[in-house]
N, C-alpha and C positions, 0 to 999 in steps of 0.2 A: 484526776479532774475530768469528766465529761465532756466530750467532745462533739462537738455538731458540725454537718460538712455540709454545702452546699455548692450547684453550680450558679454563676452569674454573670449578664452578658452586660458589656461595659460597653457604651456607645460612643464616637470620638472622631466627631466628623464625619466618613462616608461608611469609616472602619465598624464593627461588631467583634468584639476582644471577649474569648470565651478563658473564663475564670473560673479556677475553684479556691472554696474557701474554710478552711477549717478554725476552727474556734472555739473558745471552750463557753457551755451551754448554758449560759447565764444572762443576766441584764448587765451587768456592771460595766463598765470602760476599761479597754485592755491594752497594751502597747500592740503594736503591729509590726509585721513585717511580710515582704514584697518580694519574692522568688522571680528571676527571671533565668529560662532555661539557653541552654546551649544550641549549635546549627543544628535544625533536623532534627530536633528535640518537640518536649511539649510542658506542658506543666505538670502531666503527671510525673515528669523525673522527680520532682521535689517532695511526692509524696510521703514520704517518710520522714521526711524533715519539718514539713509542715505539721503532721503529726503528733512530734515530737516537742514542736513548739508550741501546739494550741494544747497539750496536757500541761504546758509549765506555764501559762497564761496569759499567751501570744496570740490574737489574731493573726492567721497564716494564710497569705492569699498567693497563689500560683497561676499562671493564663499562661496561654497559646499565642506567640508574638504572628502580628498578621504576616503571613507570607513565610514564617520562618521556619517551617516543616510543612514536608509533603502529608504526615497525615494533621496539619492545624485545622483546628476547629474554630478559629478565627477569622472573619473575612478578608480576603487579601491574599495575591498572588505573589507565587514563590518570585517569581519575576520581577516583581515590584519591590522587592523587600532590599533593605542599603540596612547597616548599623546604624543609619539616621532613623529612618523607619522605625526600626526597633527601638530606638530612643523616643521618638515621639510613642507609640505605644506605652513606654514604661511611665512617661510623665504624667499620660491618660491616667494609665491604672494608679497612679499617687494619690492625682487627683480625687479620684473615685475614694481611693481607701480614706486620704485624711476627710473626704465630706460623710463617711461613716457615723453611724450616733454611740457605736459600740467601740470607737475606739478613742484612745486617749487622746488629747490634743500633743503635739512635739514630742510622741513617741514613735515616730516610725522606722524604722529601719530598711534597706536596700541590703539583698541580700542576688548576687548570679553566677552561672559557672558559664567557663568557657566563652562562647560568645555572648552570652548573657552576661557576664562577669564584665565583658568589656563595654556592654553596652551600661550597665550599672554604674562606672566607674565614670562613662562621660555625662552621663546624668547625675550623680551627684556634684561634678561641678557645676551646676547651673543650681540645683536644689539646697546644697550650703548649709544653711541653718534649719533649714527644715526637714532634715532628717536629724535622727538621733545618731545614727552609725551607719558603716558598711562590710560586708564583709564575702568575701568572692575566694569562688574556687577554682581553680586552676585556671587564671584568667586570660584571654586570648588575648591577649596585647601583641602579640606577633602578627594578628590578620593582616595589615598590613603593608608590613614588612615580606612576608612570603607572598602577596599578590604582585608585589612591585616585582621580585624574581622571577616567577612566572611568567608574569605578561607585563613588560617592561615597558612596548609602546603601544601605547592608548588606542592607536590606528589596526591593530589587529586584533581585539578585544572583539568577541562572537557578540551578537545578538543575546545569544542564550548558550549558557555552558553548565554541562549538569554534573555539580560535586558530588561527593558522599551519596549519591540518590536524588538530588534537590537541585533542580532547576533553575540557574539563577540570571536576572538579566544582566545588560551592560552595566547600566546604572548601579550595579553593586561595587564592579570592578572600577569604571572610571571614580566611584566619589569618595574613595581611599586611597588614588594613586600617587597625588601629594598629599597625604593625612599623614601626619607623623604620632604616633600616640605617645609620645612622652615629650611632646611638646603641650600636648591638650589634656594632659591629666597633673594631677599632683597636686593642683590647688585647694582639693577640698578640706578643710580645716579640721572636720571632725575625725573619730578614730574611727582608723582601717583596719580588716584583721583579713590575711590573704592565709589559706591554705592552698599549697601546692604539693604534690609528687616529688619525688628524685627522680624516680623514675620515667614520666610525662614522654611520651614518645610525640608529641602533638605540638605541646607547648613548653619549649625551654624554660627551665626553673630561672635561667638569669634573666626575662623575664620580670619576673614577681620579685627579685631582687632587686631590679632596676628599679622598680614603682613604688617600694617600699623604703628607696634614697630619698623619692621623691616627696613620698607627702610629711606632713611635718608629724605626723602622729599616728604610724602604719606598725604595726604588728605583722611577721611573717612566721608562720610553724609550716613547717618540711616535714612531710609524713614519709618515714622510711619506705623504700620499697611501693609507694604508690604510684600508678600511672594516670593515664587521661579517663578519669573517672574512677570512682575508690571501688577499691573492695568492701563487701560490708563490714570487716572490722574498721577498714578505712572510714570507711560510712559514720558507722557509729562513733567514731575516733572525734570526726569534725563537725558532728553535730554535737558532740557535750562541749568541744572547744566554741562552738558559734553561740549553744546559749550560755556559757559563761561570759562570753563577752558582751554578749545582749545583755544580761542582766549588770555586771559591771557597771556599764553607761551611764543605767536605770535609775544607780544608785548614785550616781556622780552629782 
């Protein structure tokens, strides 16, 4: 199927959310789905997934979370940015896609890895019925939980502390310090499909275990041998797994 790419800047308040969107080259209405990238990422990580998805006849939108990578193309400082943040951006971008005229009405899907995967998961409890599905890759549910070990009291949290490369203010750290995340997920009703690693040196698989007790209708497949981000057999592994479950839903 033909595929056409574009970039698009999604407007949300003070924020400018820089998107790309693949899609297959047609007029028709197509189901959608909504990539959100990991810390320090962007949305080209998703590229080939989005690819993969606008040939099987997927609307494939991916962006740049404001603040959430040092090189984002989105407005908004690393500083600034909290997993709330990043939730308000993913609602923008829903937003945006379901006011689309090329996409289906109550077909969208939520699709993120890593920290995206976790911001995904608190956004679908609010969104509910209006997505179709979700589905997350090795998802950071431990953020959390390893900042609380870290930096235990709130009173000696920096200004600014630079992870992985990226920058990050206080407000990152205090507004997860009592966030419990398997208090705040599980409720979402529809079908969840988690791919994770055994291997995951990042994010413990019991994890994804744990959150797949939780929802009432969670799918989990363990990809032998993979760690915190697949390899391309990996790759290609759980992207035929994602759009079997996409399509699935579809047909539900």
């Amino acid at each position: 199927m033909p595929v056409q790419s574009k970039t698009l800047t999604i407007e949300s308040n003070s924020k400018s959310i820089y998107a790309i969107m693949h899609a297959p080259d047609d007029t028709e209405k197509h189901p959608a789905v909504i990539c959100s990238h990991g810390f320090n990422g962007s949305g080209d990580d998703f590229t080939a997934d989005c690819l993969f998805d606008a040939q099987r006849g997927f609307v494939a939108l991916s962006y740049d979370f404001s603040g959430g990578s040092a090189r984002s193309r989105s407005r908004g400082k690393s500083t600034d940015m909290t997993l709330f943040t990043e939730k308000e951006d993913l609602q923008a971008v829903f937003a945006f896609v379901q006011s689309m005229d090329s996409v289906l009405p109550g077909s969208i899907f939520l699709m993120g890895a890593s920290q995206g995967g976790m911001v995904t998961a608190l956004c679908a409890e609010e969104l509910q019925g209006a997505i179709k599905g979700v589905t997350l890759y090795f998802p950071a549910f431990c953020i959390p939980d390893d900042w609380r070990k870290k930096l235990p009291d709130t009173d000696s949290i920096p200004d600014k502390l630079n992870f992985w490369g990226l920058d990050l203010g206080k407000d990152f750290f205090v507004s997860i310090h009592d966030f419990y995340t398997f208090d705040s997920i599980g409720g979402y009703e529809g079908n969840v499909l988690i791919i994770h690693g055994d291997k995951d040196p990042v994010v413990p698989l019991s994890y994804s275990q744990e959150a797949q007790k939780l929802y009432k209708h969670a799918e989990l497949e363990v990809l032998p041998g993979e760690g915190h981000g697949f390899s391309p057999a990996g790759g290609e592994k759980a992207r035929a797994l994602v759009a079997d479950f996409m399509q699935a839903q579809l047909h539900k």
